[in-house]
C-alpha positions as CSV (number, residue, x, y, z in Angstrom):
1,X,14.9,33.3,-8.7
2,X,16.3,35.1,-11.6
3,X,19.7,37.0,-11.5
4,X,17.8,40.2,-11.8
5,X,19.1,43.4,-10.1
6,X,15.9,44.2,-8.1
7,X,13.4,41.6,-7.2
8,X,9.9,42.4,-5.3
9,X,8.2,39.1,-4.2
10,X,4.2,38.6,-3.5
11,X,3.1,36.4,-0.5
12,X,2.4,33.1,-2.9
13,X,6.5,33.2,-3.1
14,X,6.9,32.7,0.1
15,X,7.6,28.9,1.2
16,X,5.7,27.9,4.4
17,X,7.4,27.5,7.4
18,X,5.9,24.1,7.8
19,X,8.4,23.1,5.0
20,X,11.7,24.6,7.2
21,X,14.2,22.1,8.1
22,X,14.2,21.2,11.4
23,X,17.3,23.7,12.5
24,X,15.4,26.7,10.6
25,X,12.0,25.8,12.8
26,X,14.1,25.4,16.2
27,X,15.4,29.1,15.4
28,X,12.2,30.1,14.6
29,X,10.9,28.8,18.0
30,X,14.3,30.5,20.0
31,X,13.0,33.5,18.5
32,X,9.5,33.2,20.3
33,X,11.1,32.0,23.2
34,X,13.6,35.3,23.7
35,X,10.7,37.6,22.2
36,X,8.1,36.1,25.1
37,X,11.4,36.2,28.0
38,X,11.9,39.7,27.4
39,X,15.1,39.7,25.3
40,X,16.4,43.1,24.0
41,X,16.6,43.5,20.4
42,X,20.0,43.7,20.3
43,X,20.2,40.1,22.3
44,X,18.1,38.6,19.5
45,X,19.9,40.4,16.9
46,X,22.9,39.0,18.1
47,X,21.6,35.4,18.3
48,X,20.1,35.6,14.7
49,X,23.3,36.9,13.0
50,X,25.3,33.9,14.3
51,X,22.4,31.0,13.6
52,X,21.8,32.3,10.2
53,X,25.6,32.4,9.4
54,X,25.4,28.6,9.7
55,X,22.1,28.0,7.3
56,X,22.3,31.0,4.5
57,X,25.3,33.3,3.3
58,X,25.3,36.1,5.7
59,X,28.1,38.5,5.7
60,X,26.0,41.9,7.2
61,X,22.8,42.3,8.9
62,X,20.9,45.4,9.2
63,X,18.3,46.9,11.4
64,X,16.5,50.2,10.7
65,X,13.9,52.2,11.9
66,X,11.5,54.8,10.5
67,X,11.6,58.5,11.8
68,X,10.1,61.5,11.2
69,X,6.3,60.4,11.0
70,X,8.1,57.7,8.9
71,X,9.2,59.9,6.1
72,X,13.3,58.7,7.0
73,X,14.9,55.7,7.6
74,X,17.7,55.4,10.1
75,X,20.3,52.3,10.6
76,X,20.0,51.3,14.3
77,X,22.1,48.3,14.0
78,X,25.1,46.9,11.9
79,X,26.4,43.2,12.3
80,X,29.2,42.3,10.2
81,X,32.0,39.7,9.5
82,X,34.5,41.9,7.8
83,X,35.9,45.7,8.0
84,X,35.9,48.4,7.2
85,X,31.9,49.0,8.2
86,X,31.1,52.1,5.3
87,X,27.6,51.6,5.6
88,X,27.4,52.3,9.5
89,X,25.0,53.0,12.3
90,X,23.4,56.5,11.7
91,X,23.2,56.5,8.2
92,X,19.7,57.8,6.9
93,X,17.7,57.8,3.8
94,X,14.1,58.8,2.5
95,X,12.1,56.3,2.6
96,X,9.8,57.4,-0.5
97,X,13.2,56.9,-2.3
98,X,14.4,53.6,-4.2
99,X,12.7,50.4,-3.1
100,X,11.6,50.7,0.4
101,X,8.9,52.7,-0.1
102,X,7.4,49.4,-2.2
103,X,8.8,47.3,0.6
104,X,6.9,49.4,3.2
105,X,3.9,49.7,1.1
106,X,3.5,46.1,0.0
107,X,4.3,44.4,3.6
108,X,6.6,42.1,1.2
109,X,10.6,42.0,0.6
110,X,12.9,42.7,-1.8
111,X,16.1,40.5,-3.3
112,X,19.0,42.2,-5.2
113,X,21.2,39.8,-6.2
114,X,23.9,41.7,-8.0
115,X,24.3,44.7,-5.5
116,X,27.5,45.8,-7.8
117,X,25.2,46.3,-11.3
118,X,22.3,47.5,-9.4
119,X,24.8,50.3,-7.8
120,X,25.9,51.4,-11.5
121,X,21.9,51.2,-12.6
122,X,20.8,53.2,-9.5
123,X,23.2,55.9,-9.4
124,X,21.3,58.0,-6.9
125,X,21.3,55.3,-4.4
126,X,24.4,56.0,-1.8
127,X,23.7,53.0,0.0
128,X,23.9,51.0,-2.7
129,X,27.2,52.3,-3.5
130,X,28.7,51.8,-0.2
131,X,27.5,48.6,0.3
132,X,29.0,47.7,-3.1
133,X,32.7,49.0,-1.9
134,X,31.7,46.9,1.2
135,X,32.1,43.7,-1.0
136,X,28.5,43.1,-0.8
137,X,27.4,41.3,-3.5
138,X,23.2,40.4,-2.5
139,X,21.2,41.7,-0.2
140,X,17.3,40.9,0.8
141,X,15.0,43.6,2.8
142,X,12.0,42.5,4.4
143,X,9.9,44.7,6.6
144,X,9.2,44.8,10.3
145,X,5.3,45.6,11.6
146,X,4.0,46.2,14.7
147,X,0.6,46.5,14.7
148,X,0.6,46.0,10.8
149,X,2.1,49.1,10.6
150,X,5.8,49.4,9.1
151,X,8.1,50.7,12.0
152,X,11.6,50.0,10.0
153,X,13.4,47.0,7.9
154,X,15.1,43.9,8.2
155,X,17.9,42.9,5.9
156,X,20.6,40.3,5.6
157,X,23.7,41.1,3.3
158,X,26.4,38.5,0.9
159,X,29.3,39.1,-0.7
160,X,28.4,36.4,-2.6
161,X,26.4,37.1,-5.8
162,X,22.9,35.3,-6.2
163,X,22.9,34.2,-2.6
164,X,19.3,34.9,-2.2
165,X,16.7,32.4,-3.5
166,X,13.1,32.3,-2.2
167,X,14.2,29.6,0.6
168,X,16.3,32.6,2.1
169,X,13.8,35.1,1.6
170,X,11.2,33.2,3.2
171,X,12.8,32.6,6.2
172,X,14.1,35.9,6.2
173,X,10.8,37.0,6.3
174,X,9.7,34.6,9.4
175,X,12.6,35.8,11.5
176,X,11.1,39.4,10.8
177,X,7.2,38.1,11.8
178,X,8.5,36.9,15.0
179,X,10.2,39.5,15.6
180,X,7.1,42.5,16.1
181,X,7.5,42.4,19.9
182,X,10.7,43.1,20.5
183,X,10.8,45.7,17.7
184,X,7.6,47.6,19.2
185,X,9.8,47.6,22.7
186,X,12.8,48.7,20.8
187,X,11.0,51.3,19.3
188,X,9.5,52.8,22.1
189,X,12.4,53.2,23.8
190,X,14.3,54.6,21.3
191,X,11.6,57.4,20.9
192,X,11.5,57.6,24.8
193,X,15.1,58.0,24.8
194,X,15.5,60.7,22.5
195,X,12.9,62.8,24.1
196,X,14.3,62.1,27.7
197,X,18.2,63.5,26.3
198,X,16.1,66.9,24.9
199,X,14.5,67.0,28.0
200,X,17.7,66.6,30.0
201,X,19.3,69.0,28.0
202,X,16.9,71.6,28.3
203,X,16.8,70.8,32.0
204,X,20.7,71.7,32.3
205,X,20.6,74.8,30.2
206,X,17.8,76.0,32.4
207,X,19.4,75.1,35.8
208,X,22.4,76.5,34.4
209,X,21.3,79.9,33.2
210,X,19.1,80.4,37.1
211,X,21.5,79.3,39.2
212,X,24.0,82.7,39.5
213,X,21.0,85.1,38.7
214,X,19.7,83.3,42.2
215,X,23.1,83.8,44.2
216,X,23.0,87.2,43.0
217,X,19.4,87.7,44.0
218,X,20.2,86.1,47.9
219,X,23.3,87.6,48.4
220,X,21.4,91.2,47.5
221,X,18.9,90.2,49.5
222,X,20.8,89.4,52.5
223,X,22.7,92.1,52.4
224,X,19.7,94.5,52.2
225,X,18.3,92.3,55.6
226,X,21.2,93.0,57.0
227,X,21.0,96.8,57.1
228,X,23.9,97.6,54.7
229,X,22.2,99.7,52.8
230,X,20.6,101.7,55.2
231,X,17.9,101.2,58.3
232,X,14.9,99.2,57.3
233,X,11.9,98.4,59.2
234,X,10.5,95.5,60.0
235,X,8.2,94.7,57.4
236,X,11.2,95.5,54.7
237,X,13.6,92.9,56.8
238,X,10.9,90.0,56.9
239,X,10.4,90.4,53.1
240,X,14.5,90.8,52.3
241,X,14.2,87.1,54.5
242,X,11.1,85.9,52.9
243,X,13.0,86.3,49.1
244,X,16.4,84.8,50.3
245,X,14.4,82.0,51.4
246,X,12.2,81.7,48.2
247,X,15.5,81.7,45.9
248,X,17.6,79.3,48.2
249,X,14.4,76.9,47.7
250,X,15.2,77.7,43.6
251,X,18.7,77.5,44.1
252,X,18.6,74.0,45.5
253,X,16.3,72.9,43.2
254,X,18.5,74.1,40.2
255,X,21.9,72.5,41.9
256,X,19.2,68.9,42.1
257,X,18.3,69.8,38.5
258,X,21.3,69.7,37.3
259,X,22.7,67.1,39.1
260,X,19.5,64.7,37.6
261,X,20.7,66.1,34.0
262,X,24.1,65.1,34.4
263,X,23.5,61.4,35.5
264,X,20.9,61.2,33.1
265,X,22.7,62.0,30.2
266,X,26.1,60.9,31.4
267,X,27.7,64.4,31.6
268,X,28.4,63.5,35.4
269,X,31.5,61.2,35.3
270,X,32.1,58.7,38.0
271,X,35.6,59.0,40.0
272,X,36.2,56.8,42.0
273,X,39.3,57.0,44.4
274,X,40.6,56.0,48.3
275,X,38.8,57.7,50.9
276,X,38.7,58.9,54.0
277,X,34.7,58.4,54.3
278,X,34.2,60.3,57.6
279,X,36.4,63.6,56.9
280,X,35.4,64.0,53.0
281,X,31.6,62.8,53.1
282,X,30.2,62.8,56.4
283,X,32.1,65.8,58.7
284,X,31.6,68.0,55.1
285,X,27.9,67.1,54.6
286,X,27.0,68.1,58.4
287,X,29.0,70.7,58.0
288,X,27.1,71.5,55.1
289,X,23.7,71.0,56.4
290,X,24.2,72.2,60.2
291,X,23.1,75.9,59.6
292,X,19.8,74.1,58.8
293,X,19.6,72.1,62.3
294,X,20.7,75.8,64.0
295,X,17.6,77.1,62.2
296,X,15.0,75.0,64.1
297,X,16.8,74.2,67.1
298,X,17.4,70.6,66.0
299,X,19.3,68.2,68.0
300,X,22.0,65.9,66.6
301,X,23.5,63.5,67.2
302,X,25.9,60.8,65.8
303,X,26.8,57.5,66.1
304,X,29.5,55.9,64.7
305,X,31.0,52.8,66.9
306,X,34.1,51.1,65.7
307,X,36.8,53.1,63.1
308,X,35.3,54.1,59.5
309,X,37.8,52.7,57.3
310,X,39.0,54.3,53.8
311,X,36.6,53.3,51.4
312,X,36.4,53.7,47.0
313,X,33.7,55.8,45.9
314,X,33.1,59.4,44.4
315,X,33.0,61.7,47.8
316,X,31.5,64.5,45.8
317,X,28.5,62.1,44.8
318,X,28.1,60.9,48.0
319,X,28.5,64.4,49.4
320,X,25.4,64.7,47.2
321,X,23.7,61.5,48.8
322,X,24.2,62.6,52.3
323,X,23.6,66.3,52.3
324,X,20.3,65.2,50.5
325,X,19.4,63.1,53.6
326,X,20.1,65.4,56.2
327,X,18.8,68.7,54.3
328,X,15.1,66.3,54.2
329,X,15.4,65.1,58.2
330,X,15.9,68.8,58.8
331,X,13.0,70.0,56.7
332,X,10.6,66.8,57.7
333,X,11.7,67.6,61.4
334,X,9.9,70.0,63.8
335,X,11.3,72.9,65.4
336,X,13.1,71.4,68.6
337,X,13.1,67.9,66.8
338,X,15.6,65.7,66.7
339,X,18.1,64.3,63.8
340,X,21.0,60.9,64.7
341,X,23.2,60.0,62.0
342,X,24.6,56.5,62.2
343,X,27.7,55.2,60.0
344,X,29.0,51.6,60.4
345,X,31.1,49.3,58.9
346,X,31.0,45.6,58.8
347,X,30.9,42.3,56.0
348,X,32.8,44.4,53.1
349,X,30.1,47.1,53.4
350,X,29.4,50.6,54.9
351,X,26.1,51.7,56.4
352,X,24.8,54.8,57.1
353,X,21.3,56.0,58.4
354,X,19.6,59.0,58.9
355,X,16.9,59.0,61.1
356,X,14.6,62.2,62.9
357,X,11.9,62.8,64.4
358,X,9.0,63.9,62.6
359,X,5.7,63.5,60.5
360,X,7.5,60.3,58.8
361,X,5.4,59.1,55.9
362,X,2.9,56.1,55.5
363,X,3.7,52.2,54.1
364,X,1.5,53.1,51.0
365,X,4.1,55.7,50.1
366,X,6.9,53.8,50.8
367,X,7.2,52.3,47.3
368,X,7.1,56.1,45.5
369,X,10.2,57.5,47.4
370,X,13.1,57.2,44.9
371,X,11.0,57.4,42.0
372,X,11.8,60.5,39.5
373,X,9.4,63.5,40.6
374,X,7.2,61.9,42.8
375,X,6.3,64.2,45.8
376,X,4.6,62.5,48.8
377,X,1.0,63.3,49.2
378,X,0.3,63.3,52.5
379,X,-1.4,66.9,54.0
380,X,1.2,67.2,56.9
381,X,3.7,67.1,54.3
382,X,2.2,69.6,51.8
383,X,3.6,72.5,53.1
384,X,7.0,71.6,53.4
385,X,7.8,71.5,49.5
386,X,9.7,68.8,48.1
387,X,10.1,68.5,44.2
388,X,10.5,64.9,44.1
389,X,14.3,65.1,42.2
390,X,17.1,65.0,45.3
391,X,15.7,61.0,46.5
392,X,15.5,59.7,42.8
393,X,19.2,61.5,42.5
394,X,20.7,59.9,45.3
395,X,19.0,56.2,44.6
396,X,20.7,56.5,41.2
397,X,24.2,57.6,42.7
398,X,24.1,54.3,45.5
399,X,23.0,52.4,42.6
400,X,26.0,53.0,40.3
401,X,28.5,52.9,43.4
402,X,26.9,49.1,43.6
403,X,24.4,49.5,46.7
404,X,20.8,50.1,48.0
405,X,19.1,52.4,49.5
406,X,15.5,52.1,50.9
407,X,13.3,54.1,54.0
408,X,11.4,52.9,57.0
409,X,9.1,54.8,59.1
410,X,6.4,55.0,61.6
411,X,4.0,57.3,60.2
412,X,3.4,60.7,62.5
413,X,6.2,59.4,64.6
414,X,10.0,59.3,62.7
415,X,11.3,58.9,59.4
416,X,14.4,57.0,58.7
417,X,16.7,57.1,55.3
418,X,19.6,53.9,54.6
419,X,21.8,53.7,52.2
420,X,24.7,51.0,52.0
421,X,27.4,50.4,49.6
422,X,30.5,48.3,49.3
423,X,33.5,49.8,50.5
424,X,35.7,48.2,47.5
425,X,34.9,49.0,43.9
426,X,36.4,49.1,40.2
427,X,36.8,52.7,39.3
428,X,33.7,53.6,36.5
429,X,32.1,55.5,34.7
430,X,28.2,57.0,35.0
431,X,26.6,54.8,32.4
């Protein structure tokens, strides 16, 4: 290949495969392999950097993706052997500008082979630049498809200059074929996740900005219940009690709301410390919940046999787990119903249940409990409103503290909540 500055290749450059030594075809089938297991991106990212290492110059490799109805590109992924990085993750470009666009529309790669002339030729082109001040001398884009349709780039980097003959190019180019899988997944969740942090965020600011107009609105409204105001009748009380109880419904929905935003998006941090699991979780959450049993003239009970020992968690998250289970057996229980709380310790573990009496819920269902927003759909349980965040909360708090959680019951009969988790762990944070 000549020592040109900027070289655009057709398909008839391209060697076959067929004529790849046999370590460049047993990557190439490693590839398939960890595209057809599943393999993340990033695993096969990491596994190509360090084979091709061994078989071409390879001092940076580069992943980008198209955004912006595929009017910018943005670098994912940066691999290098040396620092400083200049060229780093988040750096963006237009794609209509310099050669990507031709790389995009052509379905073929590019070589430059003196990246330090082409920087001085190409003044408008900041990556060039950088990635000149990097060292690099050579670098080769080829593009990545799913579907036939460009979704970013692929491109290997040398400080050496003229590293990049059509040999390299064309295997270049079969790592990027093999690759349209695990790009496609990449992709999605890339776009997934950006749209699930906007939504998380909006979320918060929403809970946030409702939940003191709320405590304003019931402690108003209890207070005009209550006669403070002056002598109401009794249509006036049973509407002041009617709104308290609409806005406590909002209220706990915002505190759930916001609790789901924070885990999402990490703003919740994980603190874990020594414990005294019955005083700081379990006497606080009943003590919590207990105006609810009072309410419906629930009885409960608990059973705890044996001593609780001190245990590493978060109390205020699990606080959040267990309130979450006894506020639900008090909602799903009838008036006069009945509510036993069981804690016990044993094989490194603690175990607590929460079991009433009640319309339970059926096998079929069993398999949508913990998922994000899912409400049961059974008509006895259509009045009592749920809004399918406070089970998917506390699955992902036992989850993170390194437990399970799952539900048993016998449908129209009892309902019963378990969570365990280990009574040792390594202080963390909320991923």
């Amino acid at each position: 290949m000549e020592q040109n500055t900027l070289v655009f290749l057709e398909e008839k450059d391209l060697i076959s495969p067929d004529n790849f030594s046999q370590e460049e075809k047993s990557i190439l089938d490693t590839i398939n392999l960890k595209v057809a297991g599943g393999n993340s991106l990033t695993d096969i990212l990491d596994f190509l950097f360090e084979e091709t290492k061994k078989l071409i110059p390879c001092d940076r490799m580069d992943l980008a993706f198209v955004e912006d109805n595929a009017t910018r590109m943005v670098l994912k992924s940066v691999k290098t052997v040396y620092q400083p990085v200049l060229l780093n993750k988040g750096f963006a470009t237009d794609v209509g500008v310099g050669s990507i666009l031709r790389v995009f529309q052509t379905g073929m790669p590019s070589v430059i082979n003196d990246m330090e002339l082409h920087s001085k030729t190409h003044p408008l082109s900041d990556s060039a630049k950088l990635l000149a001040r990097e060292g690099i001398r050579s670098s080769m884009v080829c593009p990545l498809k799913v579907d036939d349709r460009p979704v970013g780039v692929f491109m290997s980097r040398s400080r050496k200059t003229g590293a990049y003959g059509i040999h390299e190019v064309s295997l270049q180019m079969a790592y990027a074929q093999r690759m349209g899988q695990a790009v496609e997944k990449a992709f999605i969740i890339e776009q997934l996740s950006t749209a699930m942090s906007s939504y998380m965020e909006m979320l918060s600011f929403v809970s946030h900005e409702l939940k003191n107009p709320l405590s304003s609105i019931i402690m108003t409204a209890k207070t005009l219940s209550s006669g403070y105001f002056g002598e109401i009748g009794e249509k006036q009380k049973n509407a002041a009690d009617r709104i308290v109880k609409k806005a406590e419904f909002l209220l706990n929905l915002t505190g759930e709301y916001l609790s789901l935003a924070g885990i999402e998006t990490g703003e919740i941090q994980m603190r874990n410390r020594d414990v005294d699991f019955y005083s700081e979780v379990i006497l606080a959450s009943v003590d919590i919940v207990m105006p609810m049993f009072r309410e419906k003239n629930i009885l409960f009970r608990e059973e705890s046999p044996g001593e609780i020992p001190e245990i590493k968690c978060d109390p205020e998250l699990m606080k959040i787990v267990l309130t979450n289970f006894l506020s639900n057996a008090a909602k799903y229980s009838d008036r006069d119903g009945e509510v036993v709380l069981k804690i016990r310790a044993s094989d490194g573990k603690i175990l607590v249940s929460v079991w009433n009496r009640g319309p339970g819920f059926p096998e079929s269902e069993k398999i949508n409990l913990f998922k994000r927003f899912s409400i049961l759909k059974t008509p006895e349980l259509a009045e009592r409103k749920g809004h399918g965040v406070g089970l998917y909360v506390t699955w992902k708090i036992i989850q993170l503290h390194g437990g399970r959680i799952w539900a048993d019951s016998v449908h129209g009969q009892w309902a019963e909540f378990c969570f365990e988790i280990p009574l040792m762990m390594d202080q963390c944070l909320l991923p």
